[in-house]
C-alpha positions in Angstrom: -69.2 64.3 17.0 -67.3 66.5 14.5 -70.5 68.3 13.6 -70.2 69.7 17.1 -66.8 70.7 17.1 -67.9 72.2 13.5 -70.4 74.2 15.0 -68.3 76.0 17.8 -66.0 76.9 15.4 -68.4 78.7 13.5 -69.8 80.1 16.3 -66.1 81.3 17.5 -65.8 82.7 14.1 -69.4 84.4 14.4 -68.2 86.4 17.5 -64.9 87.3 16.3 -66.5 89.5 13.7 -68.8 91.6 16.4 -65.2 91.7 18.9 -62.7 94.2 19.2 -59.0 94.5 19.7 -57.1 91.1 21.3 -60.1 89.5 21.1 -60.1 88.9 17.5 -56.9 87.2 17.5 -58.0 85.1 20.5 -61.7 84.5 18.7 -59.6 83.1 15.9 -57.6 80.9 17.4 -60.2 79.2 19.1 -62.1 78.7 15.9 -58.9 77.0 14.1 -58.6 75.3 17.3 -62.6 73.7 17.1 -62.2 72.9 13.4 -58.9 71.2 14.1 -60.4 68.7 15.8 -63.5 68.6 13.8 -60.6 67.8 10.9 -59.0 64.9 13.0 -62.7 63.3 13.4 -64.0 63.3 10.3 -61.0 64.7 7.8 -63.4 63.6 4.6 -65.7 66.5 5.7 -65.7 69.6 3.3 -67.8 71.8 5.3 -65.0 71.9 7.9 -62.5 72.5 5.3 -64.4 75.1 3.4 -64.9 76.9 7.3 -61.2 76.3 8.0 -60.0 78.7 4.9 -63.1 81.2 5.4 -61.4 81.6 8.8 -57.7 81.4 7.9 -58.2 84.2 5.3 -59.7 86.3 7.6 -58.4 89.8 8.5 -58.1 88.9 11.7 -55.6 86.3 11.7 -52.0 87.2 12.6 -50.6 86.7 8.8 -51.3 84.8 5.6 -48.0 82.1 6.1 -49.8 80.7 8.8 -53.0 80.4 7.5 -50.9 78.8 4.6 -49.0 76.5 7.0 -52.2 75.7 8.7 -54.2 74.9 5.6 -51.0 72.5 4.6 -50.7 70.7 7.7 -54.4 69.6 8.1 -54.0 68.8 4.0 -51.1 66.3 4.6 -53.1 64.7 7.7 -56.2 63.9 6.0 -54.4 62.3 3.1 -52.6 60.1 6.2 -56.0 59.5 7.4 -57.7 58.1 4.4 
């Protein structure tokens, strides 16, 4: 099941690069949104982590604290996962 949510996020992150204007942001935040929960389902999963910091380091994003405070908050749930 987290292969699904995996692949709407890239596909969220797919479209945000042929968008314009608000919808970038908006793009983005469903991506982060899909790989979320692809992170909660199977946190062991690197493919979602290496799609989570493609996506956080993205121009798009609003700035780099929250893709840092993102990146740390799904780090310090997977090690209470395991």
């Amino acid at each position: 099941m987290s292969v699904l949510w995996h692949d709407l996020g890239v596909c969220y992150y797919h479209l945000m690069k042929v968008v314009e204007g608000h919808s970038v942001k908006l793009m983005a935040g469903k991506c982060v949104e899909s790989l979320k929960q692809a992170l909660m389902l199977d946190p062991s999963n690197h493919s979602h982590w290496n799609v989570l910091g493609v996506i956080t380091a993205h121009p798009g994003r609003s700035s780099a604290m929250c893709s840092l405070v993102i990146c740390h908050k799904f780090i310090c749930l997977s090690y209470h996962v395991e």
